[in-house]
Backbone as CSV, one residue per row, in Angstrom:
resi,resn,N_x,N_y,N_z,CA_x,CA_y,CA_z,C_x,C_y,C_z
1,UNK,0.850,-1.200,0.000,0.000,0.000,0.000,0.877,1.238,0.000
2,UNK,0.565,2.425,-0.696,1.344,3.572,-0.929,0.632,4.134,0.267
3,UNK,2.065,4.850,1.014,1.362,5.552,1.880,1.301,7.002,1.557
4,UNK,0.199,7.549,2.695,-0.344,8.583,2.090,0.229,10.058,2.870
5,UNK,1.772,10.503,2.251,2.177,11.417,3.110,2.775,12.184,1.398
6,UNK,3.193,13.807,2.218,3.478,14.616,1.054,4.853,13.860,-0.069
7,UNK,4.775,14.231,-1.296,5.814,13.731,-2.363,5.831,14.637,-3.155
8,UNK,7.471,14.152,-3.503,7.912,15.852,-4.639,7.922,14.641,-6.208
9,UNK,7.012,15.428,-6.803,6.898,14.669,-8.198,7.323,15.156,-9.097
10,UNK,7.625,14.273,-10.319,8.662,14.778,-11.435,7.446,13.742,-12.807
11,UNK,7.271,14.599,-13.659,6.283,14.397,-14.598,7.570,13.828,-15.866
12,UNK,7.600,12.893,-16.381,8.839,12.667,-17.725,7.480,11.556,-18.805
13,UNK,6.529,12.414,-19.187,5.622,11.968,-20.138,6.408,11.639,-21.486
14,UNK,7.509,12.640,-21.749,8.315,12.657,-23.048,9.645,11.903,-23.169
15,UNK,10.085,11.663,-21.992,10.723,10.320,-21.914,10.607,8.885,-22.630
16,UNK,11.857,8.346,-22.844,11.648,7.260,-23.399,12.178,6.586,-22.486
17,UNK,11.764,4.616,-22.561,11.346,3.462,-21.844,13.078,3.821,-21.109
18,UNK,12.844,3.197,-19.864,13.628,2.877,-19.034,15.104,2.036,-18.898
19,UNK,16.127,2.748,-19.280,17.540,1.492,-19.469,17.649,0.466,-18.636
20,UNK,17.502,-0.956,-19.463,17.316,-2.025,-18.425,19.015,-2.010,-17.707
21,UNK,18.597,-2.294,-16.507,18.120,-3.561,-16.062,17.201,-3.191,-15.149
22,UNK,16.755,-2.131,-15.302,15.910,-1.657,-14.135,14.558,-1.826,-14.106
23,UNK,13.737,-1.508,-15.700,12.858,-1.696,-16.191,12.522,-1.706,-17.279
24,UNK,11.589,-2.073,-18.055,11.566,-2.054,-19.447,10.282,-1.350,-20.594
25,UNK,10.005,-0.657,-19.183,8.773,0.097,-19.635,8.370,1.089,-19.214
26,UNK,8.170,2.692,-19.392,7.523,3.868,-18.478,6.633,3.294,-17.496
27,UNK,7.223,4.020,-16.216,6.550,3.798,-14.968,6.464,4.388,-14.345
28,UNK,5.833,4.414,-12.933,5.127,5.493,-12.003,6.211,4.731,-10.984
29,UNK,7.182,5.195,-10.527,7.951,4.673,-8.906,7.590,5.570,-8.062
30,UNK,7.158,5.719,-7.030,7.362,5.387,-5.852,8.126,4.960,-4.798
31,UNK,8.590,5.946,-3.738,9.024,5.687,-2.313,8.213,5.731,-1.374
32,UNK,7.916,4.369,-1.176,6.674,4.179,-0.210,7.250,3.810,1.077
33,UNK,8.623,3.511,1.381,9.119,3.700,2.500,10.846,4.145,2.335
34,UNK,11.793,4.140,3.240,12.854,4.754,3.113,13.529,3.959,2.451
35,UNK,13.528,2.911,2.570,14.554,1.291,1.354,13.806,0.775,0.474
36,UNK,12.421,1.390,0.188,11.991,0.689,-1.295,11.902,1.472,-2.063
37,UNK,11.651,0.777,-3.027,11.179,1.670,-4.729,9.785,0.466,-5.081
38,UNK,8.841,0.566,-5.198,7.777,0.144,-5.862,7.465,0.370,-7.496
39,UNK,7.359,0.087,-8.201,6.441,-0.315,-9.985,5.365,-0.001,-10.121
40,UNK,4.843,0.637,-11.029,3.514,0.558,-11.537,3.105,0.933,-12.749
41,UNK,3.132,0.043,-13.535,3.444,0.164,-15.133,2.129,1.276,-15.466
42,UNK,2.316,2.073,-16.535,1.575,3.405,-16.958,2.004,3.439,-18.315
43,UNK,0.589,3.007,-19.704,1.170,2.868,-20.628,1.916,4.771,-21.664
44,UNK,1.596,5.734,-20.774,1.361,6.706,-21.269,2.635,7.796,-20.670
45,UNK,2.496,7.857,-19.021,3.415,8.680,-18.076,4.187,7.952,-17.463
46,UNK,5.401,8.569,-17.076,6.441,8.263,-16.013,6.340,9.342,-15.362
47,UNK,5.961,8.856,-13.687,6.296,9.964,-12.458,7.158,9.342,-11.686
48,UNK,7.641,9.777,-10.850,8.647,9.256,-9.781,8.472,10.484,-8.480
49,UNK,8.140,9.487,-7.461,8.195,10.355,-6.135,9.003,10.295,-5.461
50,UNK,9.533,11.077,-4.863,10.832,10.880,-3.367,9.690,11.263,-1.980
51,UNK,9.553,10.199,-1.047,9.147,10.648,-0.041,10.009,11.445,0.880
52,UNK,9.596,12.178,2.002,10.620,13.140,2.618,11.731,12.312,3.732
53,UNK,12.755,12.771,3.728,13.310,12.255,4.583,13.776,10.834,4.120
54,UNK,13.788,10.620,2.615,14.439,9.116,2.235,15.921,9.576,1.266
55,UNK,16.512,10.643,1.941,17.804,10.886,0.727,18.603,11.172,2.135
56,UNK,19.590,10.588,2.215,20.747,10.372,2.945,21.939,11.242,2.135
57,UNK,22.532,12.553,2.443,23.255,13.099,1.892,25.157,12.891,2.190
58,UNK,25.529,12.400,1.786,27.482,12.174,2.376,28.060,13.631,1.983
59,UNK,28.489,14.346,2.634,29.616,15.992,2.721,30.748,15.461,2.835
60,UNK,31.416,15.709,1.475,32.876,15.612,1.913,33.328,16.829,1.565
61,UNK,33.833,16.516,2.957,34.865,17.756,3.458,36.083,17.289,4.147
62,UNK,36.892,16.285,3.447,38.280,15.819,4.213,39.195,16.490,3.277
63,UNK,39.028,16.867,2.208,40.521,17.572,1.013,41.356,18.390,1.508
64,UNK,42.358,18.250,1.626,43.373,19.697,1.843,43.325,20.458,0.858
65,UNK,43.558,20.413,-0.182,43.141,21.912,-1.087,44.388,22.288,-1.147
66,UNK,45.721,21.897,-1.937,47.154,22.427,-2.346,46.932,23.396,-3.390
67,UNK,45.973,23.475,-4.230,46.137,24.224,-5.510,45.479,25.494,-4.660
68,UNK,44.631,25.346,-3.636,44.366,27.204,-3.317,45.525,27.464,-2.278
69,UNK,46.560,26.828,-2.120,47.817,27.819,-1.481,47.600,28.526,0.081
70,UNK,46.380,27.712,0.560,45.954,28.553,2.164,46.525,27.788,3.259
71,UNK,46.732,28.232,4.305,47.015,27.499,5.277,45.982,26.590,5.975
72,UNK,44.452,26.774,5.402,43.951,25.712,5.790,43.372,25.238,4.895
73,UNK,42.588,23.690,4.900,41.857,23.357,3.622,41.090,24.594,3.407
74,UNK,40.829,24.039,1.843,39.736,25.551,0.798,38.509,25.218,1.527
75,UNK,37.807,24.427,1.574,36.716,24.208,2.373,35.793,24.644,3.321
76,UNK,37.110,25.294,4.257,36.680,26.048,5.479,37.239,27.654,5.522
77,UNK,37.940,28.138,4.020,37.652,29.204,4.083,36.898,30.097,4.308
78,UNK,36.951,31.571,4.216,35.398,32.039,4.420,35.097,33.166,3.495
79,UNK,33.943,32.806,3.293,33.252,33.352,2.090,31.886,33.925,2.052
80,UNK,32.051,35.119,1.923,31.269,36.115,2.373,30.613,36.171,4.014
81,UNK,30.926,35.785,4.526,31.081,35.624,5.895,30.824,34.544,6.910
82,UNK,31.151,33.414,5.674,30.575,31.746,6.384,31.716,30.414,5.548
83,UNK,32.208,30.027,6.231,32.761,29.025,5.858,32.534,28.050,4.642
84,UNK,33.225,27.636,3.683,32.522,27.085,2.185,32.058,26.142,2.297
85,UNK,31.783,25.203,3.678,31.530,24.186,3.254,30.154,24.197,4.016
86,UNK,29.670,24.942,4.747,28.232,25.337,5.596,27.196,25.567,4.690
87,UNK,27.773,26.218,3.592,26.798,26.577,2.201,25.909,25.456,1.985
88,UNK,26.599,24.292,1.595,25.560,23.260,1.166,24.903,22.490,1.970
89,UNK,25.688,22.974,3.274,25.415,21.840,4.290,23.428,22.615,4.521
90,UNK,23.611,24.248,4.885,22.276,24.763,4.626,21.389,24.384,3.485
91,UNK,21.673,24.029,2.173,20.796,23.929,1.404,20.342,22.630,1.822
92,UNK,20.949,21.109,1.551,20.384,20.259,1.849,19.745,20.279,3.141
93,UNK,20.246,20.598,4.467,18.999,20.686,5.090,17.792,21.411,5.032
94,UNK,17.853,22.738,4.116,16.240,23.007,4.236,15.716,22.243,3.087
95,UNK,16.146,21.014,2.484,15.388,19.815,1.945,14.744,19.225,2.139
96,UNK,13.456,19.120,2.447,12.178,17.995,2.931,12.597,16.393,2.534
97,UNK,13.159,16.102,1.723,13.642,15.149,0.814,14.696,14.451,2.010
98,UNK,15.737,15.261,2.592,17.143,14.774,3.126,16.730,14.325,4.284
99,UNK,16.969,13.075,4.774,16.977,12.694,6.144,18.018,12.607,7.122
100,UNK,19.042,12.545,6.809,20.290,12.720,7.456,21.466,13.553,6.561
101,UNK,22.337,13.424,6.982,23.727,14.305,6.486,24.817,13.847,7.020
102,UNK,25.518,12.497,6.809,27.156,12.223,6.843,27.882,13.134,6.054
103,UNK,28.976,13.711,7.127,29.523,14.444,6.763,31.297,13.887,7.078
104,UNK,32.068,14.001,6.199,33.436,13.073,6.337,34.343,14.156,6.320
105,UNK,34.761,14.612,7.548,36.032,15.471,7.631,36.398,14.959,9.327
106,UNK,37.383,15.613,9.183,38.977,15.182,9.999,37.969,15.820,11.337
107,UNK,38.170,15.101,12.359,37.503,15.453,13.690,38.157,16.582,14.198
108,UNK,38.745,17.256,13.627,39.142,18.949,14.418,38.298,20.053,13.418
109,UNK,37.146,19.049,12.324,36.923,20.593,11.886,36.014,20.228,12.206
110,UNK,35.187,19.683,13.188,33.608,19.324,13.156,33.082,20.663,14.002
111,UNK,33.573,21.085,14.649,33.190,22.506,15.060,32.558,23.559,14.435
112,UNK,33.405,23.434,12.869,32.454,24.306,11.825,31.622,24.077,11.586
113,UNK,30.729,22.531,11.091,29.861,22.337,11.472,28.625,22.852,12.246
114,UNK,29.151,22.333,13.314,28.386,21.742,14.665,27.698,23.551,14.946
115,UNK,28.620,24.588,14.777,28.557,25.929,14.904,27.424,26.515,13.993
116,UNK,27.598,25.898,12.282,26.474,26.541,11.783,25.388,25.904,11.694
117,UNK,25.465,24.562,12.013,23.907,23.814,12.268,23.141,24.278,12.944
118,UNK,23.678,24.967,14.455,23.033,25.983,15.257,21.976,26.948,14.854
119,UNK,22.759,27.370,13.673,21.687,28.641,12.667,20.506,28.341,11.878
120,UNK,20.759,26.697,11.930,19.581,26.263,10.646,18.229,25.644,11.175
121,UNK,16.781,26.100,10.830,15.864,26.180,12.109,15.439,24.691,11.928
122,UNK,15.965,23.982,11.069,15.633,22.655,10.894,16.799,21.236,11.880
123,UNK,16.428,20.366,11.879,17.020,19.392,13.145,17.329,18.484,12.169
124,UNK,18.540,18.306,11.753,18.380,16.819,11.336,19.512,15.790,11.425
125,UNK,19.332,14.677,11.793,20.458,13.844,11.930,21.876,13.723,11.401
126,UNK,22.852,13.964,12.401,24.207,14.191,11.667,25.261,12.768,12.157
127,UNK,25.828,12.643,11.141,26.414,11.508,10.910,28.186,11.827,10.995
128,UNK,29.098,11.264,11.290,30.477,11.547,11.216,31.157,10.368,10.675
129,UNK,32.494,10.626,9.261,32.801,9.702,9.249,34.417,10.550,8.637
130,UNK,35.424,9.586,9.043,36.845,9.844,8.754,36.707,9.885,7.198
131,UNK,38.152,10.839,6.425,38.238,10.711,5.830,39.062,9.643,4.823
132,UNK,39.381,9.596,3.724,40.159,8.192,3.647,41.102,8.979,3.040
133,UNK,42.438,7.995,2.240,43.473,8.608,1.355,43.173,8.979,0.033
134,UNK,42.229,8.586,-0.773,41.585,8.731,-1.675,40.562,9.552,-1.602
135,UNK,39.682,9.613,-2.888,38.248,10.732,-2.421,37.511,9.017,-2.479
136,UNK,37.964,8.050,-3.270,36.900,6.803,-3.202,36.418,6.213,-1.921
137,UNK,38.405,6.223,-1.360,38.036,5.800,0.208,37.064,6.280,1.080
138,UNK,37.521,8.284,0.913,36.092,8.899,1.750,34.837,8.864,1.802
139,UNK,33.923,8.462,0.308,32.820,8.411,0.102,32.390,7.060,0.451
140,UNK,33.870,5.832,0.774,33.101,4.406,1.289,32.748,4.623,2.531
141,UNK,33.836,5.016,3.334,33.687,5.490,4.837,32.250,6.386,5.158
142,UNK,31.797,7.331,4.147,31.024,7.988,4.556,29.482,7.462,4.080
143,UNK,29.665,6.383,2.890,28.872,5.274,2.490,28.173,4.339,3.727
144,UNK,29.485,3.898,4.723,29.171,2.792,5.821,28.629,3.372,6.989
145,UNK,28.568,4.833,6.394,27.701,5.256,8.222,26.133,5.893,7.594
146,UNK,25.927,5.864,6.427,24.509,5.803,6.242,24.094,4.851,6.232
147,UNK,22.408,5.398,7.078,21.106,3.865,7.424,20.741,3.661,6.361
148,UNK,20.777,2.055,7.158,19.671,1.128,6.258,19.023,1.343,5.368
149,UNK,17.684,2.308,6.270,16.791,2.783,5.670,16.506,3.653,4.285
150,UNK,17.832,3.953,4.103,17.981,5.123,2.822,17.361,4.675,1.801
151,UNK,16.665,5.747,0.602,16.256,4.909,-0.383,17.346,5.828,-1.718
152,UNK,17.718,6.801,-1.567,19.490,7.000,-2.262,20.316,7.860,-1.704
153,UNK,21.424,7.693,-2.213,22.238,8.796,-1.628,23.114,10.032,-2.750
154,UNK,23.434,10.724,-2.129,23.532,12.079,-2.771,24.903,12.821,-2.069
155,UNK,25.805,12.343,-3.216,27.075,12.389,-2.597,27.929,13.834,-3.187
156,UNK,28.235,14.621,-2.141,28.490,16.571,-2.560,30.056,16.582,-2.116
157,UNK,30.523,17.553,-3.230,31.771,18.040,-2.554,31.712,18.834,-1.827
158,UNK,32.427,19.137,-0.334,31.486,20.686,0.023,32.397,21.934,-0.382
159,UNK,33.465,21.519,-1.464,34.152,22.822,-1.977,32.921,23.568,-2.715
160,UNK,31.782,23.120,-3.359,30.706,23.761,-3.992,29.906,24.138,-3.366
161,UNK,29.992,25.389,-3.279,29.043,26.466,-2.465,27.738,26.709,-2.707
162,UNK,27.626,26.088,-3.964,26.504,27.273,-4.862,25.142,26.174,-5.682
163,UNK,25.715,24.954,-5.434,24.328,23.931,-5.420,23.347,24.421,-5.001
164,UNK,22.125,24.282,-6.012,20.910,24.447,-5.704,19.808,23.362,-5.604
165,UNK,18.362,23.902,-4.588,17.665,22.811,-4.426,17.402,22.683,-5.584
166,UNK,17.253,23.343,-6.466,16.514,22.649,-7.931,17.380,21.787,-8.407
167,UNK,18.228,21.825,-8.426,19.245,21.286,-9.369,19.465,19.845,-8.722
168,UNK,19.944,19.729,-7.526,20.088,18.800,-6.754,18.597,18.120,-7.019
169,UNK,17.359,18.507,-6.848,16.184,17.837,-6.796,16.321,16.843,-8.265
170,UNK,16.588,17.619,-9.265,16.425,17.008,-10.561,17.102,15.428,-10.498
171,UNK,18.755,16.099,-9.931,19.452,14.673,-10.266,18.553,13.601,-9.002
172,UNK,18.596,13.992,-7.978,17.962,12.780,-7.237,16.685,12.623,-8.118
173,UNK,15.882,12.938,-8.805,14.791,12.262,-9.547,15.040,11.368,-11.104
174,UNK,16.289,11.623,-11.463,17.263,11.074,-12.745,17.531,10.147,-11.610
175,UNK,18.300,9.929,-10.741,18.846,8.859,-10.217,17.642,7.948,-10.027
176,UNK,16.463,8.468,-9.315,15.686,7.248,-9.279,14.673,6.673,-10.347
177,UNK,14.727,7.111,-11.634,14.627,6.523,-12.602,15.510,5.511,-13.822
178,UNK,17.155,5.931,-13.402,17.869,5.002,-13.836,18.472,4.188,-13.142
179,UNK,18.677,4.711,-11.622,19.501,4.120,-10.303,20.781,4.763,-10.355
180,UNK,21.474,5.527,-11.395,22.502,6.898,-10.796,21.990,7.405,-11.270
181,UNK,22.455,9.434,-11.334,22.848,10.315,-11.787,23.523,11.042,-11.547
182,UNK,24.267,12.270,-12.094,24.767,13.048,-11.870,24.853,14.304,-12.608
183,UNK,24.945,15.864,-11.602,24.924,16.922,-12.126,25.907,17.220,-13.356
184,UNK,25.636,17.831,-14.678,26.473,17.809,-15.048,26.404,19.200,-16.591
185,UNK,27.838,19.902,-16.813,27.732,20.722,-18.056,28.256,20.976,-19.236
186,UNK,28.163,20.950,-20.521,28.630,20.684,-21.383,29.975,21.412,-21.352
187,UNK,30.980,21.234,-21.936,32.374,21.647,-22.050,32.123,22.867,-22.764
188,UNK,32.729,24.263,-22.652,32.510,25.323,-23.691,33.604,25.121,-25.006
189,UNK,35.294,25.005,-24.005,36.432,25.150,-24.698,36.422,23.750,-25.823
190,UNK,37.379,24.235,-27.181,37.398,23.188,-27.592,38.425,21.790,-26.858
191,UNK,38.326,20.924,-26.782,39.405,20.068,-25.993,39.945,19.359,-27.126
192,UNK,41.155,18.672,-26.898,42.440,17.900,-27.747,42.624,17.035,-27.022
193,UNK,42.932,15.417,-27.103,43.641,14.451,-27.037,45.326,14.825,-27.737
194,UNK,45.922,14.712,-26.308,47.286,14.594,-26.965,48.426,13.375,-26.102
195,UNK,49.370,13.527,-27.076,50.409,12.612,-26.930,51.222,13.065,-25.310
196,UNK,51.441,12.012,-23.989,51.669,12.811,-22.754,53.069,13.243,-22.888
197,UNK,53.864,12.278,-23.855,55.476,12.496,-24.065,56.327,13.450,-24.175
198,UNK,55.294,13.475,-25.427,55.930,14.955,-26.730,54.494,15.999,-26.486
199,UNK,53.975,15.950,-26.211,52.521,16.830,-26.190,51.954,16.936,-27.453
200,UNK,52.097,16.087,-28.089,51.855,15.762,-30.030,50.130,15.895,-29.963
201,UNK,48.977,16.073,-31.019,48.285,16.257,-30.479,47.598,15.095,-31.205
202,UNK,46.697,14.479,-31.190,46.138,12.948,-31.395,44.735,13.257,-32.388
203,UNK,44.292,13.778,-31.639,42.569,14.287,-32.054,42.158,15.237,-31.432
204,UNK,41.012,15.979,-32.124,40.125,17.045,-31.583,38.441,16.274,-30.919
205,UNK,38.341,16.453,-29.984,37.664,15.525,-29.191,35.941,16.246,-30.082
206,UNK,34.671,15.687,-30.150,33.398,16.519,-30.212,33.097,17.244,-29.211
207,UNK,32.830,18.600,-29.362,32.641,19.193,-28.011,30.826,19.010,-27.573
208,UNK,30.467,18.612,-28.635,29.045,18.156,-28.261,28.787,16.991,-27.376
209,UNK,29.525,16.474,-26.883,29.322,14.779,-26.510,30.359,14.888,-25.342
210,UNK,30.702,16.026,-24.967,31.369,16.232,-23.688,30.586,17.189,-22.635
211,UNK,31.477,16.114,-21.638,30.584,17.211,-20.464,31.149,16.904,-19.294
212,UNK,31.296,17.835,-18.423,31.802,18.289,-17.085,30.976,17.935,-16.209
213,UNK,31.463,16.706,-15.305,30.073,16.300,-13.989,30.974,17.651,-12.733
214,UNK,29.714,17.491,-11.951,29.718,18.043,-10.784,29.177,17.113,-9.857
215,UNK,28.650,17.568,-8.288,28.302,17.160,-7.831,27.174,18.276,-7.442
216,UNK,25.809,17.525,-6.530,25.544,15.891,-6.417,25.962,14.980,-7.096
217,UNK,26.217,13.908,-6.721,26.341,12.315,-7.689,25.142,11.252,-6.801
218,UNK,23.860,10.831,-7.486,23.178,10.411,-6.624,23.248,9.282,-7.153
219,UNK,22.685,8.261,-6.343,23.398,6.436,-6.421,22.348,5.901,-5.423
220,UNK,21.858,4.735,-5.760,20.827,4.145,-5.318,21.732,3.388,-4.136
221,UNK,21.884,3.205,-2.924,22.586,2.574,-2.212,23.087,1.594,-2.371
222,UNK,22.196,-0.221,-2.813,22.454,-1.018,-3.241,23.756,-1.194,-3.931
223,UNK,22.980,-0.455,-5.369,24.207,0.182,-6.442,25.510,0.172,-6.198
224,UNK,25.515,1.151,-5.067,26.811,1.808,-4.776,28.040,0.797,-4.189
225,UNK,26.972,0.149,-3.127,27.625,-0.835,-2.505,28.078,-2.147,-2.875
226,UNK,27.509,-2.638,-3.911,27.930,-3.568,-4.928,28.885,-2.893,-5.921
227,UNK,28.886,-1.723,-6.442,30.151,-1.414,-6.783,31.357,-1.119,-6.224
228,UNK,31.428,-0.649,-4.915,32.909,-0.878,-4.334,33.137,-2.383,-4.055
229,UNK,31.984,-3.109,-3.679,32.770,-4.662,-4.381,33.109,-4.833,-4.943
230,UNK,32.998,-4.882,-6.208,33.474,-4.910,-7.583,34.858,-3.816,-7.660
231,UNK,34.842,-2.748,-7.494,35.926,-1.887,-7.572,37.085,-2.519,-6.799
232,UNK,37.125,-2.852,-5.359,38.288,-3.514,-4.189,37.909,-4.896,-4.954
233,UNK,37.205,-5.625,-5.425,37.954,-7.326,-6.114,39.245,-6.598,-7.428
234,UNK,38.204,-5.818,-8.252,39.489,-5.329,-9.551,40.437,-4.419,-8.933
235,UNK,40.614,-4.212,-8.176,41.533,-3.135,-7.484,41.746,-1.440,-8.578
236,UNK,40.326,-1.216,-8.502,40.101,-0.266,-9.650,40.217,1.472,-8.662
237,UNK,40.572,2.003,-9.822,40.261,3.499,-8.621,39.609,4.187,-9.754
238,UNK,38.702,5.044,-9.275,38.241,5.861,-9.980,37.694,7.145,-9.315
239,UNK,37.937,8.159,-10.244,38.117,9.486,-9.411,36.386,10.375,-9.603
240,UNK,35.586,9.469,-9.821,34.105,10.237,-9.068,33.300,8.915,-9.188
241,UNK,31.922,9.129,-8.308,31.137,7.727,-7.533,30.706,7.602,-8.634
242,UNK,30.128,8.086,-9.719,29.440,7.203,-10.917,30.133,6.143,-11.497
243,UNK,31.348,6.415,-11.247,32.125,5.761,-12.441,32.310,4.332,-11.843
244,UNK,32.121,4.366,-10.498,31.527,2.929,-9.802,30.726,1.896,-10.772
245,UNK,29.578,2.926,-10.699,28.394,2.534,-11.709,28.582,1.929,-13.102
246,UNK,28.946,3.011,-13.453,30.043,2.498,-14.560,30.473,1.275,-15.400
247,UNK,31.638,0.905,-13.679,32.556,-0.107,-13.957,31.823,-1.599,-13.491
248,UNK,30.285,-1.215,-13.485,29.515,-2.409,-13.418,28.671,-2.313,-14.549
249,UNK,28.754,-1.827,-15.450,28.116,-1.834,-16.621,27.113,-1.412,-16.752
250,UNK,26.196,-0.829,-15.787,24.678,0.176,-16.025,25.045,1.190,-16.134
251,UNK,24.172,1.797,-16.806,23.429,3.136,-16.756,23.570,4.446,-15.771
252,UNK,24.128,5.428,-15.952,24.737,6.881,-15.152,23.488,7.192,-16.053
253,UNK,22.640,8.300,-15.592,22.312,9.287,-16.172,22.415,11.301,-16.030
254,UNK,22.669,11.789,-17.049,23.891,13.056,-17.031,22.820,13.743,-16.653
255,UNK,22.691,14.282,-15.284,21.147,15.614,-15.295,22.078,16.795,-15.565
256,UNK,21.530,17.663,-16.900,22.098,18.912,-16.737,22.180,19.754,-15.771
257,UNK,23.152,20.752,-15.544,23.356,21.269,-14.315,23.387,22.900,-14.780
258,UNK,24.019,23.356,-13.806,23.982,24.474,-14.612,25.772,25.557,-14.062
259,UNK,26.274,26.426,-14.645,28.023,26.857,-14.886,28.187,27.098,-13.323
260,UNK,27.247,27.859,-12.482,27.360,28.480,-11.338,28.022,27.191,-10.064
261,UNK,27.590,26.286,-10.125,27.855,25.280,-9.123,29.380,24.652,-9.334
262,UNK,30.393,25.615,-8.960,31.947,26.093,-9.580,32.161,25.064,-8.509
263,UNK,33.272,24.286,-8.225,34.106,23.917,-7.326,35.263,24.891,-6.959
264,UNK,35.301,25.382,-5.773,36.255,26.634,-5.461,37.380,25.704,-5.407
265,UNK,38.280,25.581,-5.904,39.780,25.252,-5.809,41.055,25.934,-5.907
266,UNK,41.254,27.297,-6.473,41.913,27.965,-6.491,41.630,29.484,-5.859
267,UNK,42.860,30.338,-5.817,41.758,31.826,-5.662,41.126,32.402,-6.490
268,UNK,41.333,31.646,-7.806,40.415,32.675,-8.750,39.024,32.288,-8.732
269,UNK,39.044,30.986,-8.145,37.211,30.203,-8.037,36.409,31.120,-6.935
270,UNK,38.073,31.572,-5.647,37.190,32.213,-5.192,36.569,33.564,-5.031
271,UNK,37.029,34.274,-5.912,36.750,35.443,-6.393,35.720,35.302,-7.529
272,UNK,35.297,34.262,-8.112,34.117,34.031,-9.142,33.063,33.822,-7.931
273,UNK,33.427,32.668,-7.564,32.160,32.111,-6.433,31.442,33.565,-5.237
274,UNK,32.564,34.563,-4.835,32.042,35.593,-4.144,30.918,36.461,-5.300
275,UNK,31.527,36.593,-6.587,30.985,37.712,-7.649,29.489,36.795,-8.302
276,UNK,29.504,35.277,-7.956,28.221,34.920,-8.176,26.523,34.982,-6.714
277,UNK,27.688,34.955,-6.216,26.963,34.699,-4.111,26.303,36.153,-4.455
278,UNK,27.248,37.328,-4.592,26.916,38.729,-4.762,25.569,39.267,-5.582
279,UNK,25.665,38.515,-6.795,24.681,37.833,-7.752,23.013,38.001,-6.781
280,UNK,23.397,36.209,-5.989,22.451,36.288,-5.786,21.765,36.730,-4.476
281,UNK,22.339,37.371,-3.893,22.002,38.486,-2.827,20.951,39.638,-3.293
């Protein structure tokens, strides 16, 4: 039985059938509790609901940040008068959608945290998990301390300040129609394949068929967790969570994103990221 509490719906009438292995036909899913997904074949519409409180969000915030040259990670700089990584931590919680928030940084910065959660009029479960040597390691670690109960997860860098609920909403509704997604924007510059030796140049890549992920990266739990099996048997590394997905042979799907959701890594990101914040003030 579907139960009968509020849901954020996503209408994809113009969509086409579903990449198996998931399904093989437009459908109506449903989160009728925090670990399921339910079916209901619809020869006409695809909707998909997220009930509230079934998206488990992972914050990583363990990076040192060498390319911005600060004495502390970029992360916890401050920017416009709040630390970079509090930014998102506020958006996902005023999310009806998010039920918790693992957050993976080094136990001397949990203070930043713990300080601006104070400000946010919403309560919601906070999670702690070490970071690893890798970013793969961090997102397993911060993988093994989300519940059970989750029905996906929604994995953020918190160098990105400037994620929005819309945007974020979209990919968690792409994810639960293919089982990933991720934010993502087409390349402007032209790009080259070249030789690493001689710097010879190989090919001119299509700039149509490229594209720049960001984060969110949302991942059906299951998913996820059967792919770092698979990743630690092949002793594979890969440098963002889709590519998990990936390297098990389903289906990523690319939700467009949009230029603003910059990863601050240098000082010039952070002098863009202040002149966009300014924006939207």
């Amino acid at each position: 039985m579907i139960q009968q509490r509020p849901v954020f719906k996503y209408n994809a009438a113009q969509r086409s059938s579903v990449t198996k292995p998931f399904v093989q036909h437009p459908v109506s899913l449903t989160f009728t509790s925090r670990h399921s997904v339910i079916s209901k074949a619809n020869p006409t519409v695809s909707s998909f609901e997220i009930v509230p409180e079934s998206v488990s969000v992972v914050l990583l915030a363990g990076g040192v940040g060498k390319r911005m040259g600060a004495n502390i990670p970029k992360q916890y700089l401050d920017l416009r008068g709040h630390p970079i990584a509090t930014y998102s931590l506020r958006t996902f919680s005023s999310m009806p959608e998010v039920g918790e928030i693992v957050i993976v940084c080094e136990p001397s910065w949990r203070d930043v945290f713990l300080t601006a959660l104070k400000s946010i009029p919403r309560s919601l479960p906070i999670q702690w998990a070490l970071p690893g040597a890798e970013r793969q390691d961090s997102v397993f670690n911060g993988l093994s301390m989300v519940r059970e109960s989750a029905a996906m997860v929604a994995i953020h860098d918190s160098a990105r300040p400037l994620i929005t609920i819309q945007d974020t909403r979209r990919c968690l509704l792409d994810a639960a129609q293919h089982g990933a997604a991720v934010l993502g924007v087409q390349v402007k510059p032209t790009i080259k394949e070249v030789e690493s030796s001689n710097k010879i140049v190989r090919r001119t890549l299509q700039r149509s068929s490229l594209w720049e992920v960001q984060t969110p990266q949302c991942i059906r739990p299951s998913l996820l967790k059967e792919g770092f099996r698979i990743v630690k048997e092949k002793g594979l590394e890969v440098t963002d969570d889709v590519s998990i997905i990936e390297a098990m042979g389903l289906p990523v799907k690319l939700t467009p994103g949009v230029y603003t959701n910059i990863k601050v890594t240098t000082p010039e990101d952070m002098f863009v990221a202040d002149k966009f914040l300014e924006q939207l003030s």
